[in-house]
N, C-alpha and C positions, 0 to 999 in steps of 0.2 A: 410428472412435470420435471423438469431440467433443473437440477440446483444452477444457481448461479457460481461462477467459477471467480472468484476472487480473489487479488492479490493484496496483502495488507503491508504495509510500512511499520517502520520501526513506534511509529505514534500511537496505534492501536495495541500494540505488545505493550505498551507503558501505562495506557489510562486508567485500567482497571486498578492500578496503586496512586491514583492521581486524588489525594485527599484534598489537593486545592482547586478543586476541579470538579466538584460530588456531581453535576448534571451531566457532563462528558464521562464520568467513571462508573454513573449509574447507567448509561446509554450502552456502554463499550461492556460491562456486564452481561447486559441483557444481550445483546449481540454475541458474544462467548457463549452464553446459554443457548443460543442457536445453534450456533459452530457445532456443541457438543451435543445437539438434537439430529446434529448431519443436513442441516435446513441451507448449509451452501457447501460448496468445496473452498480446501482455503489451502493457498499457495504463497510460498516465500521465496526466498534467496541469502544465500552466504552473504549479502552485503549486511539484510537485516540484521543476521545472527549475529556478525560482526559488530553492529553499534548496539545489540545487546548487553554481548557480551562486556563493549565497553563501559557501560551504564557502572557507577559509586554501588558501591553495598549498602542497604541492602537489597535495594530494587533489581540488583542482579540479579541475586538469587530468587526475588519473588518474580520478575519474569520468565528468568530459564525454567523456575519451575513450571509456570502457564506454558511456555514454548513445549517441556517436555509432556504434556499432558493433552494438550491440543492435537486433535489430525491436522497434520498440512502434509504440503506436498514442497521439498526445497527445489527450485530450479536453478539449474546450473546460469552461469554467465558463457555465454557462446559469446567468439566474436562479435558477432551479427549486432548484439545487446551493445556489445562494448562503444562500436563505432556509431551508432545508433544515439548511445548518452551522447557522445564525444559531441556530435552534431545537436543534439541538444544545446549545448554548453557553447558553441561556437555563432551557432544562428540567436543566442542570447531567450530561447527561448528559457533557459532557468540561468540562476546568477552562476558565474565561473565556479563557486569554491560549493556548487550542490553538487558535487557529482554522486553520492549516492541517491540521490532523489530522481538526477539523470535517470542513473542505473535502474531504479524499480518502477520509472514510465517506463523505458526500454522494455524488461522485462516483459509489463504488464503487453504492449503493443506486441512485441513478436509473439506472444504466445498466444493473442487472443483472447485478452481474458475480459473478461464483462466488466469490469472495473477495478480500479486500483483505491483500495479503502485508506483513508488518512484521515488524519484532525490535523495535517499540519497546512495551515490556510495561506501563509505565507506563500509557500512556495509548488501545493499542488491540490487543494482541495480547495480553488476558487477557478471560477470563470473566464476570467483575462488566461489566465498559464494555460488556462486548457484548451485555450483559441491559436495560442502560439504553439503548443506543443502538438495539436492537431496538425496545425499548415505546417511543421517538418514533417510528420507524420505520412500526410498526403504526397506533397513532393518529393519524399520515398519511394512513395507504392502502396505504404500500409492504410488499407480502406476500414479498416474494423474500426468502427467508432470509438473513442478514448473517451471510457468514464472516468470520472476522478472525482470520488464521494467519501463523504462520513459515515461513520459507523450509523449515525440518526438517521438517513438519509437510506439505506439499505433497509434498515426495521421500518420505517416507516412501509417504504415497497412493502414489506412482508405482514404488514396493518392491514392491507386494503385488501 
């Protein structure tokens, strides 16, 4: 069977230390417990690393630790990604000031990947965003369907 090919956001590197948060950090656990069962492939980007890195002490260092310990795969930002956000950001499908959020739909879209994993429901793991960021999507060319799910939302698939 085909792992599922995965792109995660900076959201999912955080909730595993989310102590105000125990049903999303027991969730994004058990889902890590996959990862390292090899139950998906799991792909990032320099952006993510970047608002890691950014992250106060000490949660920096407890997720660069999980980042260092995790298989992923980083994907570069190619033009393609770049202009791709940019039009994001200009057709209002996300607010002006996400552009990394832009940048890891983008990502997720040129690469094809079965879904982009978030808890962040504002701005990419709800319904409306994913309708708007679909119809730029389309009116690109890019046909590969854009999931945009929770780490509960994945386990669950791997429930059944």
């Amino acid at each position: 069977m085909k792992r599922l090919r995965l792109y995660l956001d900076t959201t999912v590197w955080n909730f595993p230390f989310a102590d105000d948060a125990p049903e999303k950090q027991a969730d994004t656990l058990d889902f890590f417990q996959r990862v390292r069962y090899g139950t998906f492939e799991i792909f990032t980007s320099q952006v993510v690393l970047e608002e890691l890195e950014g992250a106060p002490e000490p949660r920096r260092s407890q997720v660069m630790k999980l980042w260092q310990e995790t298989s992923h795969v980083r994907l570069g930002i190619p033009a393609e990604a770049r202009e791709l956000a940019l039009l994001y950001l200009k057709k209002k499908a996300l607010p002006a000031r996400s552009v990394a959020d832009a940048l890891h739909v983008a990502l997720t879209t040129i690469h094809q990947m079965d879904a982009l994993v978030s808890w962040n429901f504002k701005h990419l793991a709800n319904l409306n965003r994913r309708s708007k960021l679909a119809s730029v999507n389309l009116s690109q060319g890019y046909n590969h369907p854009l999931e945009l799910v929770t780490p509960l939302e994945v386990l669950d698939d791997e429930k059944r």
